[in-house]
C-alpha positions in Angstrom: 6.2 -80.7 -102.7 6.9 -83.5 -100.3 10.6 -83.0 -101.7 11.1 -79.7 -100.2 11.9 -79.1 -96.1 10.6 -75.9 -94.7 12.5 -75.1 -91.8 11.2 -72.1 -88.9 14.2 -69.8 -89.9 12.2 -69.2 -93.4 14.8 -71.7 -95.5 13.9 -74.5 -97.9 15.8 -77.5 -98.2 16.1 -80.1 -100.6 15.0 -84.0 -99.0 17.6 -85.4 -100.4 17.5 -88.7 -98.8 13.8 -88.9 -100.0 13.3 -91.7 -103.2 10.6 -92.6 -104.6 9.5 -96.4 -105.9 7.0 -95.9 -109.2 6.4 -99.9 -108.9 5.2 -99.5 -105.4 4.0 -96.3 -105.5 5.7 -95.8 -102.0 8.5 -93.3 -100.8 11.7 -94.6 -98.6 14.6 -93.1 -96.4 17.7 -93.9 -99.0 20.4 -93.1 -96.1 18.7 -95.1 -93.7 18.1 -98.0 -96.0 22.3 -97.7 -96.8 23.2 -97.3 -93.6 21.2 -97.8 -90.5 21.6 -100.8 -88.6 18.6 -103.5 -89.6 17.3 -103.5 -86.1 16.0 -99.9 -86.0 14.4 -100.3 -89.4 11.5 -98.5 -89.9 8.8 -97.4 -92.5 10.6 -95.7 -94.6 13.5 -98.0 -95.0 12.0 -101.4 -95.0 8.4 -101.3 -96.4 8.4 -98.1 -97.5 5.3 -95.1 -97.0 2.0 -94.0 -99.2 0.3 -92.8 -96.7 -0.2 -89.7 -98.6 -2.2 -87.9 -96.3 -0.1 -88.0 -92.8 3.3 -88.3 -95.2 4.7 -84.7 -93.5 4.5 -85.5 -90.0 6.0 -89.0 -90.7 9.0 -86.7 -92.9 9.5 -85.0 -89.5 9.0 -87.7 -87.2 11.5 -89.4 -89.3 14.0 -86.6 -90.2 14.5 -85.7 -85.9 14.7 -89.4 -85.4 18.6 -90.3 -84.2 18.6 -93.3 -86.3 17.9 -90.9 -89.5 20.7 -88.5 -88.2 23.7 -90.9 -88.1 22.8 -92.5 -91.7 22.6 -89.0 -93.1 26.1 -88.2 -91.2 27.5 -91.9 -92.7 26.6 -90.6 -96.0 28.0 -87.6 -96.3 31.0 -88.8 -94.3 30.9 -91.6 -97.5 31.0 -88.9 -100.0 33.5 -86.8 -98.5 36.1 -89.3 -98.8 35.1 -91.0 -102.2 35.7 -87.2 -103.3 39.5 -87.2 -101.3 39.6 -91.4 -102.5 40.3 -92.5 -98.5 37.8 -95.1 -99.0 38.7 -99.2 -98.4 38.0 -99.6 -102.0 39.9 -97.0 -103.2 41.9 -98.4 -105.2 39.5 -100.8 -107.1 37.5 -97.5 -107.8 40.2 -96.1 -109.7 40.7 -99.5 -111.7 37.0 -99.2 -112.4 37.2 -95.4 -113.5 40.3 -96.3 -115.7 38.1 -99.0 -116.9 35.1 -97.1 -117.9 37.3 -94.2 -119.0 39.2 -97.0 -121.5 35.9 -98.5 -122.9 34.2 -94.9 -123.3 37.6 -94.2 -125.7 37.3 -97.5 -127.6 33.3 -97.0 -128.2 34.2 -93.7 -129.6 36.4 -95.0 -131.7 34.4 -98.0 -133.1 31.2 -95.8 -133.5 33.5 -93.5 -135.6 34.3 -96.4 -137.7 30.6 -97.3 -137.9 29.8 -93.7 -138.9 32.3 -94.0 -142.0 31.4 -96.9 -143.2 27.7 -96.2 -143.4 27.8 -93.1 -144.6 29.9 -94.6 -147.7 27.5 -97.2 -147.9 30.2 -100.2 -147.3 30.3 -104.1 -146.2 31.2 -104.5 -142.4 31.7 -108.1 -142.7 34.2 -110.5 -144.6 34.3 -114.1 -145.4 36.4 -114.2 -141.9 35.2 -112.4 -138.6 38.7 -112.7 -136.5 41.1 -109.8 -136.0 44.6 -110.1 -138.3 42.5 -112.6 -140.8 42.8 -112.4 -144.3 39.3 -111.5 -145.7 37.4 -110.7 -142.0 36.2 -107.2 -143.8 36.6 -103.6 -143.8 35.6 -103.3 -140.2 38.1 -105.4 -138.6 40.4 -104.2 -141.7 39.9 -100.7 -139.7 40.2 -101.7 -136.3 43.9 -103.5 -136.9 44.8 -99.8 -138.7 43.6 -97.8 -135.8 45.5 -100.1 -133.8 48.7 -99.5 -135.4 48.6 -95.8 -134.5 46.2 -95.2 -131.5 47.1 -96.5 -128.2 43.9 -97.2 -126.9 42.9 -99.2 -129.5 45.7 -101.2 -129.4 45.3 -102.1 -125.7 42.4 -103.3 -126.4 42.9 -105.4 -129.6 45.6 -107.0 -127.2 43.1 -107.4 -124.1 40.9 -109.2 -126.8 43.8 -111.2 -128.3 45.3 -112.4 -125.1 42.0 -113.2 -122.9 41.0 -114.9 -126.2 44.0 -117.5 -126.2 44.2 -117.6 -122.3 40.3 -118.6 -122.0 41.1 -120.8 -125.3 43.3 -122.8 -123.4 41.3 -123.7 -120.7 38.0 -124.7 -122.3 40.5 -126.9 -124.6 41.1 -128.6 -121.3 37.8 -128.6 -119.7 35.7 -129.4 -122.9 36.7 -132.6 -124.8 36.4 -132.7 -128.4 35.7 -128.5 -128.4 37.3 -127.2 -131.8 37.4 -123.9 -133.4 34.6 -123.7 -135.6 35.3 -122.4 -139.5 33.4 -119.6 -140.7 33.7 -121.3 -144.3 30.0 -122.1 -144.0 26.5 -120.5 -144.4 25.4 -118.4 -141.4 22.7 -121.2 -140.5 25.4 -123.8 -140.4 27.7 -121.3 -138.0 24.4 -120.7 -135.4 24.1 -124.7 -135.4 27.1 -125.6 -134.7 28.0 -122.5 -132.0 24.7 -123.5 -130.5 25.6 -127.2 -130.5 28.3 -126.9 -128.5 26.3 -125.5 -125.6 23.6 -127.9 -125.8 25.5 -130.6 -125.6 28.6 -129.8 -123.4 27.0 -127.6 -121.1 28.3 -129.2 -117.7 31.6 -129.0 -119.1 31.5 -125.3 -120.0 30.1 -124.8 -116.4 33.7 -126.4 -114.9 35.6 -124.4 -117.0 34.1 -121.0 -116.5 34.2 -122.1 -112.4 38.5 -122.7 -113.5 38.5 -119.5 -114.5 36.4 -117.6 -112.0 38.5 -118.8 -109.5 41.8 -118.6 -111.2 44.3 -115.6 -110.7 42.8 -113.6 -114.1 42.3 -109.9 -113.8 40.0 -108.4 -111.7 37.7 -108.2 -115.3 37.8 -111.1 -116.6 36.7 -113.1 -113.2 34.2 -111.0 -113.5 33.1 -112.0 -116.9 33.2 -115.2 -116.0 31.4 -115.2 -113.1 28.4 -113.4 -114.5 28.3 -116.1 -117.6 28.2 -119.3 -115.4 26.1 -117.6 -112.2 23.6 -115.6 -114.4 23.6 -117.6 -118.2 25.0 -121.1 -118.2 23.5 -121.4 -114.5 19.9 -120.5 -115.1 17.2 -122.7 -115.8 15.6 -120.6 -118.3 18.9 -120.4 -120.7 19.1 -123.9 -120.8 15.4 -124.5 -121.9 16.1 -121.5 -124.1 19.4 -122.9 -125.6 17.1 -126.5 -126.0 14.6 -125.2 -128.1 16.5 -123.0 -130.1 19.0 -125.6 -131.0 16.0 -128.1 -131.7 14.2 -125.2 -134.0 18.0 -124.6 -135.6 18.1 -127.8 -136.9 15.5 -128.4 -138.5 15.7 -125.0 -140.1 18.6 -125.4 -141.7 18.1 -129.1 -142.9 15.2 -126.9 -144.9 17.4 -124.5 -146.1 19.4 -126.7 -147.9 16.6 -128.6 -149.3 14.7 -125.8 -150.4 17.7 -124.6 -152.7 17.1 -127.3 -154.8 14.2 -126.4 -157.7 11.8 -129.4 -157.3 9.2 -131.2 -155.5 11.3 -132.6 -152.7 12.1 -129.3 -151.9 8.0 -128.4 -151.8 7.7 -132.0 -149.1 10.6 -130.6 -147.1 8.4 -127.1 -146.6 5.5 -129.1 -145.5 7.6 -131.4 -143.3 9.0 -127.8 -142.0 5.7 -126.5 -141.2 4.3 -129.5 -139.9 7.2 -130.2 -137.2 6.6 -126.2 -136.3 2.9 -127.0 -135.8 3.9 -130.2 -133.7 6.4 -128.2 -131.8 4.0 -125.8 -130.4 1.9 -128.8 -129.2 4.5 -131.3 -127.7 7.8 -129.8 -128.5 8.1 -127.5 -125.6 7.2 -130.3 -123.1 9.5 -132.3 -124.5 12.5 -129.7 -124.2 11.5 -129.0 -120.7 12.5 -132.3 -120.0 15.5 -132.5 -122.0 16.8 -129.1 -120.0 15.6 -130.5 -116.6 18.2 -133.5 -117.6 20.8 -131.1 -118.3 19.8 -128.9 -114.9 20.4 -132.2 -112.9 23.4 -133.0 -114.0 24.9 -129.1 -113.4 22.9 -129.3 -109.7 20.7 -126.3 -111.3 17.3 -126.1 -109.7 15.0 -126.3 -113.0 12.9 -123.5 -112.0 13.0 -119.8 -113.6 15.1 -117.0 -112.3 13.6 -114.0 -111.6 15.0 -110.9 -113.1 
């Protein structure tokens, strides 16, 4: 009810401004925490209100306050010209609505493809997964079709070709010894080795996703880029992650191969498997904390979790 202004003429208005935090079980002012200036924060801005009882006096007290009055008037002054597009950003909001409106058409698309294909119960996946491949499967086999014909989907088959061989480039020069990994191999092998290259040339990676964040890509792709090494490659917790999963990797699919085999070596290999799984839950996670806090140092990444 606390939602709903009753003003002396008889009308009811709608508290727009009014949100509410279920975490903190507190209300707050969403104009004034946009828009007022920080040293005239109050309550319902900065710590936010529960006090449940009192709450409508501190809504009027609040709502009369001048403070309250020009962040209301900055917001709807905001709105007014987002609607008319006068804004500063203007222009990088309409590259950001062509953007969604480009990737809402391509979903479409690819869920269409999806749909088909299940309902005729048929393989996605080939002995290749790259576009214009022999073998990569009916999926991609569909995609290049669409692509021949549709316009949107061949924008984006050449947005994927193009950042692919640009991006290519650049870790080539960045990453000694990196090499396009065949697909020829089981899917163990393939998580091994994509993993590997992580593990052990993370520092590297880190340089070459700071080239291209700071390079003269699209406004997109920086952005891609700066979200993998600030938020992935840059955080504590994915490289203790990317440790123990390429440790666990390992080992897994040394088993795999064993275990094909019909005899006893295979049966010692399964014991050896369960055994170093048992071990690893003792000493192994120590062990890789100290292997990522190496790999940390060397990146100047505090080895402490991020908070999310």
């Amino acid at each position: 009810m606390h939602y709903i202004r009753d003003v002396p003429n008889g009308e009811n208005y709608d508290r727009k401004w009014l949100v509410y935090s279920v975490s903190l079980d507190k209300v707050f002012c969403f104009c004034c925490k946009k828009f007022a200036k920080k040293y005239l924060v109050g309550l319902l801005v900065d710590e936010g209100i529960n006090d449940w009882h009192n709450i409508s006096d501190r809504f009027k007290s609040h709502e009369l306050s001048k403070q309250h009055i020009e962040s209301v008037a900055s917001l709807v002054e905001l709105e007014k010209r987002l609607k008319l597009k006068l804004t500063i950003d203007a222009s990088l909001q309409e590259q950001v609505n062509q953007e969604k409106k480009h990737w809402k058409q391509v979903l479409e698309r690819i869920l269409a493809i999806v749909k088909r294909l299940g309902k005729n119960n048929l393989a996605f996946r080939g002995d290749c997964e790259k576009l214009y491949e022999n073998n990569n499967g009916i999926f991609l086999q569909m995609i290049e079709l669409l692509a021949e014909f549709d316009f949107t989907m061949q924008e984006h088959v050449h947005r994927i070709l193009k950042a692919s061989t640009k991006r290519w480039k650049v870790f080539i020069d960045h990453v000694p010894g990196l090499t396009v990994k065949t697909l020829s191999g089981s899917r163990w092998e393939i998580r091994v080795e994509s993993v590997k290259a992580i593990r052990f040339q993370a520092p590297e990676i880190k340089e070459a996703l700071n080239y291209l964040k700071n390079s003269k890509e699209d406004a997109k792709t920086k952005s891609d880029d700066e979200t993998l090494s600030m938020y992935n490659i840059l955080n504590f917790e994915f490289l203790l992650d990317m440790v123990i999963w390429y440790d666990l990797l390992c080992v897994v699919n040394n088993a795999r191969k064993i275990l094909q085999s019909k005899d006893m070596v295979a049966i010692k290999e399964l014991k050896f498997l369960l055994s170093f799984l048992q071990k690893y839950r003792e000493i192994g996670f120590e062990e890789a904390m100290i292997e990522a806090t190496k790999i940390a140092s060397k990146m100047e990444v505090e080895p402490v979790s991020m908070e999310k």
